[in-house]
CHARMM-style PDB file with segment names, atoms N, HN, CA, C and O in Angstrom:
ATOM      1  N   UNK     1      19.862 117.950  64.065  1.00  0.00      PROA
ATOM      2  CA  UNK     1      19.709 117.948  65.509  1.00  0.00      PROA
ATOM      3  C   UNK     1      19.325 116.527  65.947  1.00  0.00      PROA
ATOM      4  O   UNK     1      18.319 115.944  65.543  1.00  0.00      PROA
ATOM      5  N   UNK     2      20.333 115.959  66.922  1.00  0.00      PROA
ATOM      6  HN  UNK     2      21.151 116.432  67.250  1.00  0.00      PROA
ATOM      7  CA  UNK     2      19.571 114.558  67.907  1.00  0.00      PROA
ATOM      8  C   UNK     2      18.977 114.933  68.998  1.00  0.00      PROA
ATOM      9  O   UNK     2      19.048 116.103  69.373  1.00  0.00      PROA
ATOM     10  N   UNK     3      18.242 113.917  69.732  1.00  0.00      PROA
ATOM     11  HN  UNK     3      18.184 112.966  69.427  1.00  0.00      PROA
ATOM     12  CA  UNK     3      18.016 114.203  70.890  1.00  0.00      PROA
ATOM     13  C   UNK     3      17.961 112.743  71.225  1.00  0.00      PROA
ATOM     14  O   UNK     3      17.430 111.823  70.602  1.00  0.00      PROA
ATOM     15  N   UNK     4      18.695 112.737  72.456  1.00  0.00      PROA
ATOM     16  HN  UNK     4      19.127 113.484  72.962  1.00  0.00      PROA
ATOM     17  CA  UNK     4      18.732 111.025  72.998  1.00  0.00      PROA
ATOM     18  C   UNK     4      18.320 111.720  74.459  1.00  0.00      PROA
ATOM     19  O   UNK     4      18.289 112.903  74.795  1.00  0.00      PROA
ATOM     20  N   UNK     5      17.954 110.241  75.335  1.00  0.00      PROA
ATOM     21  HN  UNK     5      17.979 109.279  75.062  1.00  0.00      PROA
ATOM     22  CA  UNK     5      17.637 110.040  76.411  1.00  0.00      PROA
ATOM     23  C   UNK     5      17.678 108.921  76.906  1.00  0.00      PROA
ATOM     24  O   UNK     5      17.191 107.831  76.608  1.00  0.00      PROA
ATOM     25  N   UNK     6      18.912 109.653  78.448  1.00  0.00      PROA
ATOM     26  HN  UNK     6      19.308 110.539  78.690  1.00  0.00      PROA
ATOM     27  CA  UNK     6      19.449 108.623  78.887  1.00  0.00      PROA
ATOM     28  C   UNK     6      18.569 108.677  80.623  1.00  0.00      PROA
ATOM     29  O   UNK     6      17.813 109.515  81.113  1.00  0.00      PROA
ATOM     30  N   UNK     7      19.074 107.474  81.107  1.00  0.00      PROA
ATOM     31  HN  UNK     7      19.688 106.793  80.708  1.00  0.00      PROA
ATOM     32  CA  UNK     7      18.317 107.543  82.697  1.00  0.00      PROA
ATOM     33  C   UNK     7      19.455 107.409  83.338  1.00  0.00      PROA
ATOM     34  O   UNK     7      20.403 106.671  83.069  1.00  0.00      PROA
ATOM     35  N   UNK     8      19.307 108.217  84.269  1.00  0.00      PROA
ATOM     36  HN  UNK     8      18.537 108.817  84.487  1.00  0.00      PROA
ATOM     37  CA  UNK     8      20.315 108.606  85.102  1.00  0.00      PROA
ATOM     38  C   UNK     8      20.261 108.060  86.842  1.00  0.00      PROA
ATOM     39  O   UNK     8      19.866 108.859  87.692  1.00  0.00      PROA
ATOM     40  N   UNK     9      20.625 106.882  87.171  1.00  0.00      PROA
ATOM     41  HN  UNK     9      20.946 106.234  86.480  1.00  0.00      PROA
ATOM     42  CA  UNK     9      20.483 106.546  88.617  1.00  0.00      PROA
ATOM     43  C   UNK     9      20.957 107.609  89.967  1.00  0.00      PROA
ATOM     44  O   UNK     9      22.111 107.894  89.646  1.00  0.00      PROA
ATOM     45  N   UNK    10      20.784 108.050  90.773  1.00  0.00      PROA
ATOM     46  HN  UNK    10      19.847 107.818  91.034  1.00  0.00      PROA
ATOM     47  CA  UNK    10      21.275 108.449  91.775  1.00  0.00      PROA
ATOM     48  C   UNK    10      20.838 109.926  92.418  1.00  0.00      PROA
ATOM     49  O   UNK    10      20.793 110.279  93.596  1.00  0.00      PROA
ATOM     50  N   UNK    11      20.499 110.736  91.051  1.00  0.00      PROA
ATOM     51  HN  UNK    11      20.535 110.450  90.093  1.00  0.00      PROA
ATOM     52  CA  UNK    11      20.274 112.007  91.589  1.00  0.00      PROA
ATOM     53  C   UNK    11      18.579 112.023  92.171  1.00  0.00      PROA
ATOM     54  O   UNK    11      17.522 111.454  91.900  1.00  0.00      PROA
ATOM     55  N   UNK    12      19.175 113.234  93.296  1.00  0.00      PROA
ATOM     56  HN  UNK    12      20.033 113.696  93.516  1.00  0.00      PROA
ATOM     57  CA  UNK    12      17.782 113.719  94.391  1.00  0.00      PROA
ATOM     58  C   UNK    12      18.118 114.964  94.471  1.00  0.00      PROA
ATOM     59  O   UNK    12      18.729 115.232  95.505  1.00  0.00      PROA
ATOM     60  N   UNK    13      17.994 115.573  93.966  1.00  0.00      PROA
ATOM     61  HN  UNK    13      17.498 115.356  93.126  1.00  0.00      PROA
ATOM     62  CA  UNK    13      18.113 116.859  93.906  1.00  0.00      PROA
ATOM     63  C   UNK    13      18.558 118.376  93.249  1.00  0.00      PROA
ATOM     64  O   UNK    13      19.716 118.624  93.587  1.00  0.00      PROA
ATOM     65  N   UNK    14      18.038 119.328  92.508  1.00  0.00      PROA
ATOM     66  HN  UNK    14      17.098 119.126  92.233  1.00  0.00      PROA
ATOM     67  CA  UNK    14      18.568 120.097  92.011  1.00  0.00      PROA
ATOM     68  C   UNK    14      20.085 120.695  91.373  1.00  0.00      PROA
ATOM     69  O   UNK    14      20.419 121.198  90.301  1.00  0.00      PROA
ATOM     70  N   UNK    15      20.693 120.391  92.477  1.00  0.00      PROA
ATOM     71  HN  UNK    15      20.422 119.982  93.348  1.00  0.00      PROA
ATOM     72  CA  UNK    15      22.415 120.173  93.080  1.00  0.00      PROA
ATOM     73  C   UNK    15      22.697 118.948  91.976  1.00  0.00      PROA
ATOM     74  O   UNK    15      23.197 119.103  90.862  1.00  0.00      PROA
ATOM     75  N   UNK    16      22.337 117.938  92.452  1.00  0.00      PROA
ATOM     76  HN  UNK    16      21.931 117.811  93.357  1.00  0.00      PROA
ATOM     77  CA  UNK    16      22.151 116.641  91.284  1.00  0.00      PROA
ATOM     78  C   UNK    16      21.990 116.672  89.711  1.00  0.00      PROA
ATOM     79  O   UNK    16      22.549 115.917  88.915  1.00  0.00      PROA
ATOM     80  N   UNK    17      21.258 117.527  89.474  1.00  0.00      PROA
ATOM     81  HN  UNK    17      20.803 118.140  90.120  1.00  0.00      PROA
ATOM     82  CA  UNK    17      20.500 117.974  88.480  1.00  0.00      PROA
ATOM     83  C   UNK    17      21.566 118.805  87.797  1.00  0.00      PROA
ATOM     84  O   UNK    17      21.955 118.429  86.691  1.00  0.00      PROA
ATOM     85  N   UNK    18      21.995 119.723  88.256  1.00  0.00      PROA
ATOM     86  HN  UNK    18      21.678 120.029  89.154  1.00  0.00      PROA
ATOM     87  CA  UNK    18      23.005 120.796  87.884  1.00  0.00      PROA
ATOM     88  C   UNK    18      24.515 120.353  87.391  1.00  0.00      PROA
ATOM     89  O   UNK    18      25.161 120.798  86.442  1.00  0.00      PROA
ATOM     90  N   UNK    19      24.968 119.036  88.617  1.00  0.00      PROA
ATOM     91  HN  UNK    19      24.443 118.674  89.387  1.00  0.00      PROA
ATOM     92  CA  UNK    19      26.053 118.722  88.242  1.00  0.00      PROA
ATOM     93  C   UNK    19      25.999 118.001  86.939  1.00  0.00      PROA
ATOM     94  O   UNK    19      26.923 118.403  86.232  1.00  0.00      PROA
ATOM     95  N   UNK    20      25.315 117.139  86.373  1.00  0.00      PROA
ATOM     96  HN  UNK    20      24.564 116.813  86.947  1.00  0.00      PROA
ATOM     97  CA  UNK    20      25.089 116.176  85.359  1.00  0.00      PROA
ATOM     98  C   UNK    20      24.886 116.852  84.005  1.00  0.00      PROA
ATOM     99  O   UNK    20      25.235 116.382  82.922  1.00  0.00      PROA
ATOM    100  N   UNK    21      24.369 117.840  84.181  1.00  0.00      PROA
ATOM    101  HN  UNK    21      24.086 118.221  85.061  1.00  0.00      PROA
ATOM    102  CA  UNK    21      23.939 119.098  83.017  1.00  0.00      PROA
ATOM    103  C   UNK    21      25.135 119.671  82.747  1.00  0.00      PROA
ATOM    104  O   UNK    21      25.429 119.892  81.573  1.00  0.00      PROA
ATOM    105  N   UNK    22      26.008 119.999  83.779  1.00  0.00      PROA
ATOM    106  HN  UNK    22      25.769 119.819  84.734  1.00  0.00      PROA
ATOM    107  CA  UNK    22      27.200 120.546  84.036  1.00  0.00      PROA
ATOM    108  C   UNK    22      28.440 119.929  82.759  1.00  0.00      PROA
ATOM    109  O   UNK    22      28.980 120.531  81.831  1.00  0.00      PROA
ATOM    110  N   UNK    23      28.553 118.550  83.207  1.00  0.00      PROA
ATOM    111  HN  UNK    23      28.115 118.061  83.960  1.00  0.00      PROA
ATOM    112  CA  UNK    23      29.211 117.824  82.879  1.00  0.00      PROA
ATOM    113  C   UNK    23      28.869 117.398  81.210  1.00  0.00      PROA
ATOM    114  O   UNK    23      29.659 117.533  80.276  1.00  0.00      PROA
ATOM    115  N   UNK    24      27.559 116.888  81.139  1.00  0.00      PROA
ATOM    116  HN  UNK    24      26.917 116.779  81.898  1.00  0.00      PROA
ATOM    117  CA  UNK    24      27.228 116.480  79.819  1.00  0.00      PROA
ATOM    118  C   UNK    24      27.222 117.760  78.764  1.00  0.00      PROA
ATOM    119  O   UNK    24      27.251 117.465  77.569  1.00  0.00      PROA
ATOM    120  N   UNK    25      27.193 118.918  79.065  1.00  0.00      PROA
ATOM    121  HN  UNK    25      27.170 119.157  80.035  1.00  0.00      PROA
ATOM    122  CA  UNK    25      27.397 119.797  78.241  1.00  0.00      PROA
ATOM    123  C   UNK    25      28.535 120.536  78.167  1.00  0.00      PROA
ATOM    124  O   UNK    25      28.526 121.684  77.723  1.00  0.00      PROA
ATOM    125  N   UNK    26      29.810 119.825  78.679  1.00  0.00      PROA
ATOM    126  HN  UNK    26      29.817 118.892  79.041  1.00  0.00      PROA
ATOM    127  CA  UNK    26      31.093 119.559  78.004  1.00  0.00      PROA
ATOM    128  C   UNK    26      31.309 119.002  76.510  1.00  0.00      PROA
ATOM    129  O   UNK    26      32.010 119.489  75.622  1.00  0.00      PROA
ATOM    130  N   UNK    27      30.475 117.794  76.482  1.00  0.00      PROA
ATOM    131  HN  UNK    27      29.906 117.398  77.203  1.00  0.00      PROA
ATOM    132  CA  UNK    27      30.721 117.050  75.227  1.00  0.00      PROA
ATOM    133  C   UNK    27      30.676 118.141  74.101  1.00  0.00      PROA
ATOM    134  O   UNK    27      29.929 119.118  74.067  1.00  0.00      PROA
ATOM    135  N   UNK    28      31.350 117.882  73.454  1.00  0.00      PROA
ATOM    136  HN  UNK    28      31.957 117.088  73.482  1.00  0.00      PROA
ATOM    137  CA  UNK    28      31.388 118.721  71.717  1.00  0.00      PROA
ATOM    138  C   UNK    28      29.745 118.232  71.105  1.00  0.00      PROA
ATOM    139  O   UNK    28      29.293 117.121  71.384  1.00  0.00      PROA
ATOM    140  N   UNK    29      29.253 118.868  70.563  1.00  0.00      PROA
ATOM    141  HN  UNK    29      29.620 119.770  70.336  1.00  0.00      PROA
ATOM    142  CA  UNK    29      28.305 118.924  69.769  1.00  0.00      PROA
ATOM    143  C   UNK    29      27.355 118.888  70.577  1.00  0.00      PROA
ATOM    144  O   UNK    29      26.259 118.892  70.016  1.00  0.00      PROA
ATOM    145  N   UNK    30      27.322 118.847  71.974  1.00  0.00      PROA
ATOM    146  HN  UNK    30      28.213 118.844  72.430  1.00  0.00      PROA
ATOM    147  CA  UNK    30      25.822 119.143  72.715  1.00  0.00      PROA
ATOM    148  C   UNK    30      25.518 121.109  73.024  1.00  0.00      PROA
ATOM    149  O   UNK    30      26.104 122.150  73.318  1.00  0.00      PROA
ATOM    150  N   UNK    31      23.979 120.457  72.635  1.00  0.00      PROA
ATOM    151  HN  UNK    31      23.503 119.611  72.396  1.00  0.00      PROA
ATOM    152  CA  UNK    31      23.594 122.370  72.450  1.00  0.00      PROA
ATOM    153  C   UNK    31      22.514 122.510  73.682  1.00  0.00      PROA
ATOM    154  O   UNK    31      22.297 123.614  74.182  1.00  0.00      PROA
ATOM    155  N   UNK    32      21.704 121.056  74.239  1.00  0.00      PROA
ATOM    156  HN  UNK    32      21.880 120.159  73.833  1.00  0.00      PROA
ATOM    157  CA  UNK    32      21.065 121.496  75.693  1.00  0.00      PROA
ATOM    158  C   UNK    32      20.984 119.887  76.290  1.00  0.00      PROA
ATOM    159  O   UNK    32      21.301 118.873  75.668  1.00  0.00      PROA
ATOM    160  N   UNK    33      20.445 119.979  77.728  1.00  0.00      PROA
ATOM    161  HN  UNK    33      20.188 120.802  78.233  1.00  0.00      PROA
ATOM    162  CA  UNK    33      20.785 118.995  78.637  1.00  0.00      PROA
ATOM    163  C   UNK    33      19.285 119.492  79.356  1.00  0.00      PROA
ATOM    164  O   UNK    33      18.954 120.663  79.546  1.00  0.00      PROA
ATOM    165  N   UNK    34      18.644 118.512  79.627  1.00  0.00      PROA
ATOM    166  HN  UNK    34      18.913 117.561  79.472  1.00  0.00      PROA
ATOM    167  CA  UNK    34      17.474 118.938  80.128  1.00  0.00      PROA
ATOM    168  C   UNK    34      17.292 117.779  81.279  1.00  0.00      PROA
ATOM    169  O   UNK    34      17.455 116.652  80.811  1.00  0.00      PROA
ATOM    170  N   UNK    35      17.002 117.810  82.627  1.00  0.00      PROA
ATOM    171  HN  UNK    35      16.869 118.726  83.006  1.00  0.00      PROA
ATOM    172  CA  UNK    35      16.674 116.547  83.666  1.00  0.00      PROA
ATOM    173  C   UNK    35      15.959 116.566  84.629  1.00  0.00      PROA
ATOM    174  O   UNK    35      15.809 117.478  85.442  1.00  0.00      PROA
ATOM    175  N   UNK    36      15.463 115.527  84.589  1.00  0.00      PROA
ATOM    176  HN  UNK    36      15.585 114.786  83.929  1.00  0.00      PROA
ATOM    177  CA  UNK    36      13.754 115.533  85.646  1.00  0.00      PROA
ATOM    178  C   UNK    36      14.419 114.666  86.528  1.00  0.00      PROA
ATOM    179  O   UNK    36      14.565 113.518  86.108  1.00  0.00      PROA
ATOM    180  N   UNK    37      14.804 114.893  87.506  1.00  0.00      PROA
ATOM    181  HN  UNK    37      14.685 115.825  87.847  1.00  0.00      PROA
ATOM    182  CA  UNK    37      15.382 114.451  88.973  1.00  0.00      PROA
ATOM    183  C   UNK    37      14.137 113.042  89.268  1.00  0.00      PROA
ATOM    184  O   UNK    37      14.460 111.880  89.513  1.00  0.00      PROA
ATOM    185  N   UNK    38      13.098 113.427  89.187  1.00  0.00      PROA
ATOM    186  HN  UNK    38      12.836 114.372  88.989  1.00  0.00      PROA
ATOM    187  CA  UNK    38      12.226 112.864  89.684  1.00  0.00      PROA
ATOM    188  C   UNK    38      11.726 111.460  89.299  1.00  0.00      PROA
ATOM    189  O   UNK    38      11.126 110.639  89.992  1.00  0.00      PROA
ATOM    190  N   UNK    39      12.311 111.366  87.427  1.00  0.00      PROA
ATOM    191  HN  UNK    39      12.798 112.034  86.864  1.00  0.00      PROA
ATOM    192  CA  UNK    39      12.198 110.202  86.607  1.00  0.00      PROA
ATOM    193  C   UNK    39      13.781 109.402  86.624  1.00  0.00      PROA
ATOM    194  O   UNK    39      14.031 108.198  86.561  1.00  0.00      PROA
ATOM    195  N   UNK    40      14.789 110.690  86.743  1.00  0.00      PROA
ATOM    196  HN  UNK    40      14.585 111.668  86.794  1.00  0.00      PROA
ATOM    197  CA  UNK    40      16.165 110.101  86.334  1.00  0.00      PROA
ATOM    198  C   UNK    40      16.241 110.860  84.555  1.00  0.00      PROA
ATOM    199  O   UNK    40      17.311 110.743  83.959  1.00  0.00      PROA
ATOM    200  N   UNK    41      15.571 111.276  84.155  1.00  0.00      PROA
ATOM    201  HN  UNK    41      14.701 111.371  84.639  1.00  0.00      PROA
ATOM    202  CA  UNK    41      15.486 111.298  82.831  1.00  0.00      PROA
ATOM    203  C   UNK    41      16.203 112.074  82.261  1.00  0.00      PROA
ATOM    204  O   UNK    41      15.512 113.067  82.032  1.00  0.00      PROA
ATOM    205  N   UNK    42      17.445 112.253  81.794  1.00  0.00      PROA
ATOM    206  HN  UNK    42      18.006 111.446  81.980  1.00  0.00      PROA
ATOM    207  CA  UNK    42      18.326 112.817  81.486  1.00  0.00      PROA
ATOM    208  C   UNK    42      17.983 113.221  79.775  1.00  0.00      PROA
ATOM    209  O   UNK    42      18.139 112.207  79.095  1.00  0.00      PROA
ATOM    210  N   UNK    43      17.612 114.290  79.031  1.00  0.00      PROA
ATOM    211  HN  UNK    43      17.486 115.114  79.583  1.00  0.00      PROA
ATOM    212  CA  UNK    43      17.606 114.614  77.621  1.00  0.00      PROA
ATOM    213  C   UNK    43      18.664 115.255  77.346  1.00  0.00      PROA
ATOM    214  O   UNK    43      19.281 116.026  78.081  1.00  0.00      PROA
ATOM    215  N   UNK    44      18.932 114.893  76.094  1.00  0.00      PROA
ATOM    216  HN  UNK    44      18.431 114.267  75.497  1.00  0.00      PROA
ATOM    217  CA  UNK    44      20.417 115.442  75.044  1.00  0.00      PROA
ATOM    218  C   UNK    44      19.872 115.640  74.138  1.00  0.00      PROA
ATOM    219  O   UNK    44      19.087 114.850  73.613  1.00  0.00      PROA
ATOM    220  N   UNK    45      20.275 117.205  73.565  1.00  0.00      PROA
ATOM    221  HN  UNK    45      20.913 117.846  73.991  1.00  0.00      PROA
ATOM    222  CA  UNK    45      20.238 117.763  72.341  1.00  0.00      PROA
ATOM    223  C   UNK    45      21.629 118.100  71.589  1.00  0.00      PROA
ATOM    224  O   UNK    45      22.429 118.974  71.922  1.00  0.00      PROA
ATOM    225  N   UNK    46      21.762 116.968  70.208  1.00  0.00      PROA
ATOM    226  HN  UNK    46      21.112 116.258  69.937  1.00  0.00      PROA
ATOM    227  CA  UNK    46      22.897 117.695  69.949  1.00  0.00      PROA
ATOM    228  C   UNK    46      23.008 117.797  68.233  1.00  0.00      PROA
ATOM    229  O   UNK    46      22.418 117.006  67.497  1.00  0.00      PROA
ATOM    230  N   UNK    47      23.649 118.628  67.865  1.00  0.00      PROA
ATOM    231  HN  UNK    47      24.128 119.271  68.462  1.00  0.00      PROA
ATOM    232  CA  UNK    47      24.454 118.987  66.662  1.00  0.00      PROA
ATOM    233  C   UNK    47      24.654 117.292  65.560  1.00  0.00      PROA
ATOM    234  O   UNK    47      24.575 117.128  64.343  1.00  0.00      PROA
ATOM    235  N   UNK    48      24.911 116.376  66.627  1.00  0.00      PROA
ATOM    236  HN  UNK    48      24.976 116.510  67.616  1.00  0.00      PROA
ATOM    237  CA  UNK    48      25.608 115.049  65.897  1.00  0.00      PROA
ATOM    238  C   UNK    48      25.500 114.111  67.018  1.00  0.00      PROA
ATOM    239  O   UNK    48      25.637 114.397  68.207  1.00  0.00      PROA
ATOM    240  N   UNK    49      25.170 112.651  66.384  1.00  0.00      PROA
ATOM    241  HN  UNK    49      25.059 112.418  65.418  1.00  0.00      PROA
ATOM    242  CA  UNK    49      25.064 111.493  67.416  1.00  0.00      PROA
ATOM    243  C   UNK    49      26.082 111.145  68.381  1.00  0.00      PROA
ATOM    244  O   UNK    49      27.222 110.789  68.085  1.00  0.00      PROA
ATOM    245  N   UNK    50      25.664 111.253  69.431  1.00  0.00      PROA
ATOM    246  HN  UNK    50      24.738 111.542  69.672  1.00  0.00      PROA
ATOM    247  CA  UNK    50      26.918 111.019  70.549  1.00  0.00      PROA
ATOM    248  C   UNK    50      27.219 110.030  71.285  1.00  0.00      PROA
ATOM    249  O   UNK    50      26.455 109.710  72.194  1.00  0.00      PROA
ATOM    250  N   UNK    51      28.377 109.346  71.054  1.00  0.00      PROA
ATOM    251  HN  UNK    51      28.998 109.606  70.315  1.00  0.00      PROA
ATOM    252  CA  UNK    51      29.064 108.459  71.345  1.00  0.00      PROA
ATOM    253  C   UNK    51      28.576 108.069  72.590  1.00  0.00      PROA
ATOM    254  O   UNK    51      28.846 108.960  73.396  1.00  0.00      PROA
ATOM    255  N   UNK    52      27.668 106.661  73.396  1.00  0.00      PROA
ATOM    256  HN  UNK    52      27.449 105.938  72.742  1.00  0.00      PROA
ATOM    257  CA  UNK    52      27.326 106.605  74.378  1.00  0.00      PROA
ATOM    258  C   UNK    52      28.095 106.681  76.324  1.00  0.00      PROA
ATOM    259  O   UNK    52      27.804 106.861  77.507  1.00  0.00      PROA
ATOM    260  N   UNK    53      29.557 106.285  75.056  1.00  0.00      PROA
ATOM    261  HN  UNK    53      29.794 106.139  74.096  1.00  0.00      PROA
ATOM    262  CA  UNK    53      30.270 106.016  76.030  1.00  0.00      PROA
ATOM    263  C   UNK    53      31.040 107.728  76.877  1.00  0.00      PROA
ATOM    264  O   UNK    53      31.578 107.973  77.956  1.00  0.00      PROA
ATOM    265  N   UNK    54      30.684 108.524  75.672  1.00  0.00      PROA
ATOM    266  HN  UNK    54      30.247 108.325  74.795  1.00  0.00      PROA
ATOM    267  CA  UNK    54      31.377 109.725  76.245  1.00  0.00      PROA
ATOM    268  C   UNK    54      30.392 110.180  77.050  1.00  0.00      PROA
ATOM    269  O   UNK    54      30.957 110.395  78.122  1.00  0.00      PROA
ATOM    270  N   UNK    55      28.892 110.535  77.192  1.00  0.00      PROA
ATOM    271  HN  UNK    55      28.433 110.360  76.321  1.00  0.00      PROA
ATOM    272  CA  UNK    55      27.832 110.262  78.278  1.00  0.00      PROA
ATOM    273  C   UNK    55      28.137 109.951  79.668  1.00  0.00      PROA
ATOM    274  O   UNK    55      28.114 110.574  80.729  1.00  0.00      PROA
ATOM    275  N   UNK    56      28.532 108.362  79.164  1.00  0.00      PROA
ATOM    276  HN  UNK    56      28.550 107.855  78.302  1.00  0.00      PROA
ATOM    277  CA  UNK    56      28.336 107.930  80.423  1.00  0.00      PROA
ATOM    278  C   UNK    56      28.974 108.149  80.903  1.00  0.00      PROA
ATOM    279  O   UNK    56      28.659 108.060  82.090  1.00  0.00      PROA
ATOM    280  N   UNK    57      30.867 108.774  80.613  1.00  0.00      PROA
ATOM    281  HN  UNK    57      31.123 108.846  79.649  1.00  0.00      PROA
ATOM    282  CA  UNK    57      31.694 108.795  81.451  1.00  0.00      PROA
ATOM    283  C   UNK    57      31.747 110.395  82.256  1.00  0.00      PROA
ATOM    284  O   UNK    57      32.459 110.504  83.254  1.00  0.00      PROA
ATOM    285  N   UNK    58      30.854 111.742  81.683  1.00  0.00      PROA
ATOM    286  HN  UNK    58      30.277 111.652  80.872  1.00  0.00      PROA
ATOM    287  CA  UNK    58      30.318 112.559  81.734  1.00  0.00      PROA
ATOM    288  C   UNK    58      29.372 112.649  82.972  1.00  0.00      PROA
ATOM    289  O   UNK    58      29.366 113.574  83.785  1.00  0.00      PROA
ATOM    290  N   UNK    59      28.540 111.499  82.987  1.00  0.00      PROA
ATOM    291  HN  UNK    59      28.545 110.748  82.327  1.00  0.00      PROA
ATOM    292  CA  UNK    59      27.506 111.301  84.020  1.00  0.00      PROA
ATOM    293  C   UNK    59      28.762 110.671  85.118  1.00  0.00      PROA
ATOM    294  O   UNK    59      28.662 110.978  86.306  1.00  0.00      PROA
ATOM    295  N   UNK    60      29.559 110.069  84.808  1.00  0.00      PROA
ATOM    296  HN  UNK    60      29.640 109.820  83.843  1.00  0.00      PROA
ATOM    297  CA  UNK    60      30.763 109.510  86.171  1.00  0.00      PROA
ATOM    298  C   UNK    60      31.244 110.394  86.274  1.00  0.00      PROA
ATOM    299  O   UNK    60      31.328 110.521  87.496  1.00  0.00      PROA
ATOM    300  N   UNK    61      31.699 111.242  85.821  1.00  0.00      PROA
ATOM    301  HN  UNK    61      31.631 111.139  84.829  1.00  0.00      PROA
ATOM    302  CA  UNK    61      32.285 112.810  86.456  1.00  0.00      PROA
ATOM    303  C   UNK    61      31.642 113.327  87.193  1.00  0.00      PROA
ATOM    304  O   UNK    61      32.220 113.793  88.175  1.00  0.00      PROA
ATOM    305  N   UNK    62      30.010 113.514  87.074  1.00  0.00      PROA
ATOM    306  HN  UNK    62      29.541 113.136  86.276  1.00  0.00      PROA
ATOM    307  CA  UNK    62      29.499 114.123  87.945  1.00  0.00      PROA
ATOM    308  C   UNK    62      29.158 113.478  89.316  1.00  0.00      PROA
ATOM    309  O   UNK    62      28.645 113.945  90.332  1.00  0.00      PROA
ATOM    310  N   UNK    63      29.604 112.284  89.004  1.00  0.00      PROA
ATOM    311  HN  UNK    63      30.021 111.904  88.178  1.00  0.00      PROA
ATOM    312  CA  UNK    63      29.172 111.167  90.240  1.00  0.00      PROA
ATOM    313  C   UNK    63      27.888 110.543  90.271  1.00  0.00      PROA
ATOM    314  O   UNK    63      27.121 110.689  91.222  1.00  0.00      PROA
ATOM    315  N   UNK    64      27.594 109.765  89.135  1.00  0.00      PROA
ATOM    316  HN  UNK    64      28.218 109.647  88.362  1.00  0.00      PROA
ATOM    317  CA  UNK    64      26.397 109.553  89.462  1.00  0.00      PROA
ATOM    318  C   UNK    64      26.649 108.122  87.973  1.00  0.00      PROA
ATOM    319  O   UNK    64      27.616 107.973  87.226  1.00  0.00      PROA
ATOM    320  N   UNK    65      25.527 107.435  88.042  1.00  0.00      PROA
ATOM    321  HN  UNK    65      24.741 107.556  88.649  1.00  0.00      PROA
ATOM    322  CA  UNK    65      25.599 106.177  87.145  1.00  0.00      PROA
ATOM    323  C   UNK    65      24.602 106.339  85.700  1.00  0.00      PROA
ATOM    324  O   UNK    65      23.378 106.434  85.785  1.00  0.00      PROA
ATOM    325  N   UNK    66      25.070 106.347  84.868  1.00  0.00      PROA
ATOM    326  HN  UNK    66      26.065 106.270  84.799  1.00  0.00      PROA
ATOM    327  CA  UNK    66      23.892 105.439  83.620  1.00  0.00      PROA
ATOM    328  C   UNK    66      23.273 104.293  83.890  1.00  0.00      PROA
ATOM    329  O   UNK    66      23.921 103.284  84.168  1.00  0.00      PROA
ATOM    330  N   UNK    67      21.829 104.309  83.839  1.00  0.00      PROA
ATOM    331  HN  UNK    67      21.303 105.129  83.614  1.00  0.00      PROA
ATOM    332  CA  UNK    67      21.592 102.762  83.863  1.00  0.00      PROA
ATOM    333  C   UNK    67      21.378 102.306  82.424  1.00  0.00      PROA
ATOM    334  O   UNK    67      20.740 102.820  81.506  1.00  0.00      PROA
ATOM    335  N   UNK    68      22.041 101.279  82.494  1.00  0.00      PROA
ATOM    336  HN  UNK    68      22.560 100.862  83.241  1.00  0.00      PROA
ATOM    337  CA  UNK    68      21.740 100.795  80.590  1.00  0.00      PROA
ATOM    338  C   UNK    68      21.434 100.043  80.710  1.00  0.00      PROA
ATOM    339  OT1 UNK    68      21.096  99.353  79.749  1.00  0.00      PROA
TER     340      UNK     68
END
């Protein structure tokens, strides 16, 4: 099991919260998505280390930015 944590710019709100969870738990080998709106703090739990770039483009689906 990994768990990474990424920060997530843009979201305010639940709605926010939902879409990004939404999206990142598309990726193959993710098993939970956990996010505190309030920090940006986006947590990943997964099966196997995940490619940063598939993330971030995950978090652009939902409309919203990685800050790296």
């Amino acid at each position: 099991m990994t768990t990474t944590t990424y920060t997530v710019k843009g979201m305010t709100c639940g709605h926010c919260a939902s879409a990004v969870e939404t999206e990142i738990g598309k990726i193959d080998s993710v098993t939970g998505v956990a996010v505190d709106v309030a920090s940006g703090a986006v947590r990943v739990e997964s099966t196997a280390p995940l490619a940063d770039a598939d993330v971030v483009a995950a978090v652009d689906e939902a409309g919203y930015e990685v800050a790296l």
